[in-house]
N, C-alpha and C positions, 0 to 999 in steps of 0.2 A: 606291325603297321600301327595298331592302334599307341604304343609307344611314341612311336614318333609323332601322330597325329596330337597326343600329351604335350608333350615336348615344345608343338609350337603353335599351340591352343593361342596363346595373342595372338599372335601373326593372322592366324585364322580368324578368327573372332574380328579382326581389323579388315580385312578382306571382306567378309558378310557386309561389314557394317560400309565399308566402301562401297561395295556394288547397290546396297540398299538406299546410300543416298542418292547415287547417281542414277537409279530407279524410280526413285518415287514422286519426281519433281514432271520425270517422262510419261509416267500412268498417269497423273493425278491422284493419285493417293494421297489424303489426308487424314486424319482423323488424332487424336489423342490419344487413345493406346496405342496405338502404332510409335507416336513421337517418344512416349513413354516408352518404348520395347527400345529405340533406337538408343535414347539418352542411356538405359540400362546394358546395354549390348557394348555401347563408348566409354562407360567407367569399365567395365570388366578387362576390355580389351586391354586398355590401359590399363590398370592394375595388373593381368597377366605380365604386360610386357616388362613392367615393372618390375617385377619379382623376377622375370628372366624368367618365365615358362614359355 
């Protein structure tokens, strides 16, 4: 499991970061590390998928 969880680490990572935006706008959550966490959360994903992981 954890193999394949490797395997499709973007996808994943893209996922998080979907449900996060379409989360945070519903709580109100704001703040700057958090934007920070997202913007870093949306290059990685993107680079994973890049690479084909």
């Amino acid at each position: 499991m954890f193999f394949r969880a490797k395997r499709n680490l973007g996808l994943l990572l893209t996922g998080v970061w979907l449900i996060l935006t379409g989360l945070l706008p519903l709580l109100n959550l704001t703040h700057n590390a958090l934007t920070l966490v997202m913007q870093i959360l949306a290059i990685a994903a993107g680079a994973l998928l890049i690479m084909g992981r």
